[in-house]
N, C-alpha and C positions, 0 to 999 in steps of 0.2 A: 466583607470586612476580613482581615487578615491581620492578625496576632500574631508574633515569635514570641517567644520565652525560652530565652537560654542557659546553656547546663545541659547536664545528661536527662532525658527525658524520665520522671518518676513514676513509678508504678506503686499501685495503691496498696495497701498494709491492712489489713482486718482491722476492725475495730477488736479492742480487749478487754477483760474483764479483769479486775479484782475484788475477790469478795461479792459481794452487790453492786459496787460501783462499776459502770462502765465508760469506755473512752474511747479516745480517737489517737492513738498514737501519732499523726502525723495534722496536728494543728497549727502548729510553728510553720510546716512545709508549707502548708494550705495558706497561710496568710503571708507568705512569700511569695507565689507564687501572684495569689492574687496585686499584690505590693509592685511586682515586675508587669500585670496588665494594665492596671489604672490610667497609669501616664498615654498608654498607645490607646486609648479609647477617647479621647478630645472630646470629652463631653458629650459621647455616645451614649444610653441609657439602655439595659437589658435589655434583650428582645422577648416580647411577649405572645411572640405567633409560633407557629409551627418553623422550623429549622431543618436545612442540612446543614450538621459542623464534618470538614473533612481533616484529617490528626494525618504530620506529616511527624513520624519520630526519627530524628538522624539520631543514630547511636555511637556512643564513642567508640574507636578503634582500641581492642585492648592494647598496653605499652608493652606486653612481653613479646608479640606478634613481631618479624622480623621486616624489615623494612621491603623487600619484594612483597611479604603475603600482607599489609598495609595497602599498598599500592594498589597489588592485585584487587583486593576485596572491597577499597575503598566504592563506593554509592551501592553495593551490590545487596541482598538481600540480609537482613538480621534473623536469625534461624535461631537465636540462643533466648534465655529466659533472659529479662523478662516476659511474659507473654505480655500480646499486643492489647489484649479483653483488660490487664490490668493496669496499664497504659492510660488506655480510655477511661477507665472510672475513674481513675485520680484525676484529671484534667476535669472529668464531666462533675465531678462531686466539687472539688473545691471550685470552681470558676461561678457554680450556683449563685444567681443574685446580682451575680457581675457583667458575665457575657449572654446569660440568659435567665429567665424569670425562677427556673425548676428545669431539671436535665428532661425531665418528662417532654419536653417541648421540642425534642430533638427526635426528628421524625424519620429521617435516614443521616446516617455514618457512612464514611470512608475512611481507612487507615494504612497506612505504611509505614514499615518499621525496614531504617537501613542504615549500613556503616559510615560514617563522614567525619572527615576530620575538625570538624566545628560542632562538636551538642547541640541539637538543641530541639523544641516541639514548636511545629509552624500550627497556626490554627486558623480555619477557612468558616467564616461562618455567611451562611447564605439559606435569605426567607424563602419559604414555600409558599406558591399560591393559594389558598384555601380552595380544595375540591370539593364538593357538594354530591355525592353518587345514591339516586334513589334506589333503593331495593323494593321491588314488586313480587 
């Protein structure tokens, strides 16, 4: 199954506190996000097996960049903050429930992060066979 969700790819914000209460600064994000998955799952239902999700992040090109280092840099590696680990949690946390049962269920990851002139996070999900291995 294969997911886009376009825009510039989000990275995940701490939870915060005030006082005793705590929160999730990015719920609005989280339910947009999920908002833009819905329609491309055609009545597909969470996966409740074991998973590989592979996270493709195209990043935007900054606009103060000159139009050769554009060019040049365009599909090439993203070396800048965001990091890629925070990336991943935002996708794996809000997509819970949607694309999969609990992130827990995602048993290997793949990721790349790169410059392209379109935003956006492509998302690859594909079940695992269930392996059985005795230990003696």
């Amino acid at each position: 199954m294969r997911i886009i969700i376009f825009g510039a790819p989000i990275p995940l914000k701490r939870h915060r506190t005030s006082g005793k209460t705590h929160y999730d600064p990015q719920v609005k994000v989280k339910k947009a996000v999920v908002f833009e998955v819905l329609p491309q799952l055609q009545g597909l239902f969470a996966f409740d097996v074991p998973i590989k999700v592979s996270f493709d992040f195209h990043m935007p090109i900054p606009k103060s960049w000159s139009k050769k280092k554009k060019k040049e840099m365009l599909h090439k590696p993203h070396t800048f903050k965001p990091d890629i680990s925070n990336l991943i949690k935002f996708y794996e946390d809000a997509l819970n429930g949607v694309l999969w049962r609990d992130d827990s269920l995602i048993s290997e990851t793949e990721a790349t992060k790169f410059y392209d002139e379109n935003p956006r996070t492509g998302i690859t999900i594909k079940t695992l066979k269930k392996q059985v291995s005795l230990i003696r």
